[in-house]
Structures are given as C-alpha cells and as structure tokens.
N, C-alpha and C positions, 0 to 999 in steps of 0.2 A: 232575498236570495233563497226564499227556502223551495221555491220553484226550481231550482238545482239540485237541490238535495234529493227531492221526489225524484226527479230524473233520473239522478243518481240508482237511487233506491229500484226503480223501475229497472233504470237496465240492470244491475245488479239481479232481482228476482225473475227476469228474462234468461238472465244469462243460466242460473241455474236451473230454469227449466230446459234448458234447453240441453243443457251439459246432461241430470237423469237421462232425457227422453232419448239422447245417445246411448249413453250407458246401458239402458232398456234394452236396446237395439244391438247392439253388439254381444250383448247375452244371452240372449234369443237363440232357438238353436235352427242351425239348418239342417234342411233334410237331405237324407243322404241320396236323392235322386238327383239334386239342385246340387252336390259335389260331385256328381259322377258327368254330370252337361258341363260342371267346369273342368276339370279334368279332359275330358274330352279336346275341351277346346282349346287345352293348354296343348295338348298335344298335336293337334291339327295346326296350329298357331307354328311351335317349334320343328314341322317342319317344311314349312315355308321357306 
C-alpha cells in the first residue's frame, strides 16, 4: 500500500504548490493602466 501513500503525498505537495503559485498571483500588483481598460469596460458593459 505504500504506492498510496506516495500518491497521497504527491498530491498533497501539488496541491500546495499550486495553492503559493496562486497566492503569488493575487499579490502581484496591477497596473493602473490595466484598471483604467477595466473600468472602461465595466462601464461600456453597464450601459448596454
């Protein structure tokens, strides 16, 4: 059974890679050109 276990342990150290590489991601900052095209488009969007 211990071919389970690794398995285990694999996704387990996948998962938290993967969980960081988000984290990373959401921290990161944006540029404020890249909120002003959203903005934009929220507004062209609302009034449709």
């Amino acid at each position: 059974m211990k071919q389970g276990g690794d398995s285990a342990k694999l996704q387990a150290q996948i998962d938290e890679n993967l969980k960081r590489v988000y984290q990373e991601a959401l921290e990161e900052h944006i540029p404020d050109r890249f909120k002003e095209l959203l903005e934009q488009l929220r507004r062209k969007e609302s009034r449709q």
